[in-house]
N, C-alpha and C positions, 0 to 999 in steps of 0.2 A: 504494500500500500504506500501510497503517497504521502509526506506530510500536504495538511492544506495550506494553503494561500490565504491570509487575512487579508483586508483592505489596511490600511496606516491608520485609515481611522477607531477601529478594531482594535487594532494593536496596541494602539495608546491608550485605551482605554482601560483594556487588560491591564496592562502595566501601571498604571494607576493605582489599581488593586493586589497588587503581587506584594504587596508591604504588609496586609490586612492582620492585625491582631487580635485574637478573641482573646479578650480576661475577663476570666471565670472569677465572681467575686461570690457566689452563692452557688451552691448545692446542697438541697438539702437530705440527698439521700432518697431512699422510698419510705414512707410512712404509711399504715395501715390505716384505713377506713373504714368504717360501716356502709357497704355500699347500696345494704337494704332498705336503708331509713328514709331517705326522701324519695321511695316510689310507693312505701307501705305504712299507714301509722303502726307505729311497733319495732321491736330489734330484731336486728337480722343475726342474732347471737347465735343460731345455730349455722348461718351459710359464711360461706370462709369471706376473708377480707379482700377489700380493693385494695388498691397501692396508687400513692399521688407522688410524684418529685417535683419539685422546684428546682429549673436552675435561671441564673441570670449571668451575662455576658455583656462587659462591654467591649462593642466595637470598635478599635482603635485604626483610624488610617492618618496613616503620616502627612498626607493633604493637608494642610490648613486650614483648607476653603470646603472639607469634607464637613456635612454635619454630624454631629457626634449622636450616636446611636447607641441604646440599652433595650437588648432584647432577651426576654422572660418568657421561658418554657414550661412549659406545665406535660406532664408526661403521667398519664395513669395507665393502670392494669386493671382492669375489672373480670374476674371471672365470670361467664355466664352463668354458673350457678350461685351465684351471688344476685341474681338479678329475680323478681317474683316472675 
């Protein structure tokens, strides 16, 4: 295979981005939840748990003129039998 061909202006733009830093300043891990409670009045103590994480990242590009950006992950597990 061929490498491809960008246009200059493609190129530049990539390059702009080839600095890009994520700092990770939050993770909270996974944490167990009761995933039966807000589809059932009542506990869902006998069906196994969900799992939620947080993370948070800030975006760092060496740009000056880059606007600075913090992006927040929310990542869950929920078992289907966790669910009524």
């Amino acid at each position: 295979m061929k490498a491809p061909k960008y246009a200059d202006a493609i190129s530049s733009e990539v390059q702009k981005h080839a600095e890009v830093v994520y700092d990770r300043f939050m993770d909270s891990g996974f944490v167990e939840f009761d995933a039966f409670e807000p589809f059932k009045a009542g506990s869902g103590a006998n069906k196994p748990k969900g799992q939620i994480e947080l993370l948070g990242e800030n975006i760092i590009n060496p740009d000056p003129k880059a606007t600075p950006i913090v992006r927040l992950t929310i990542k869950t597990k929920i078992p289907a039998e966790s669910l009524p």
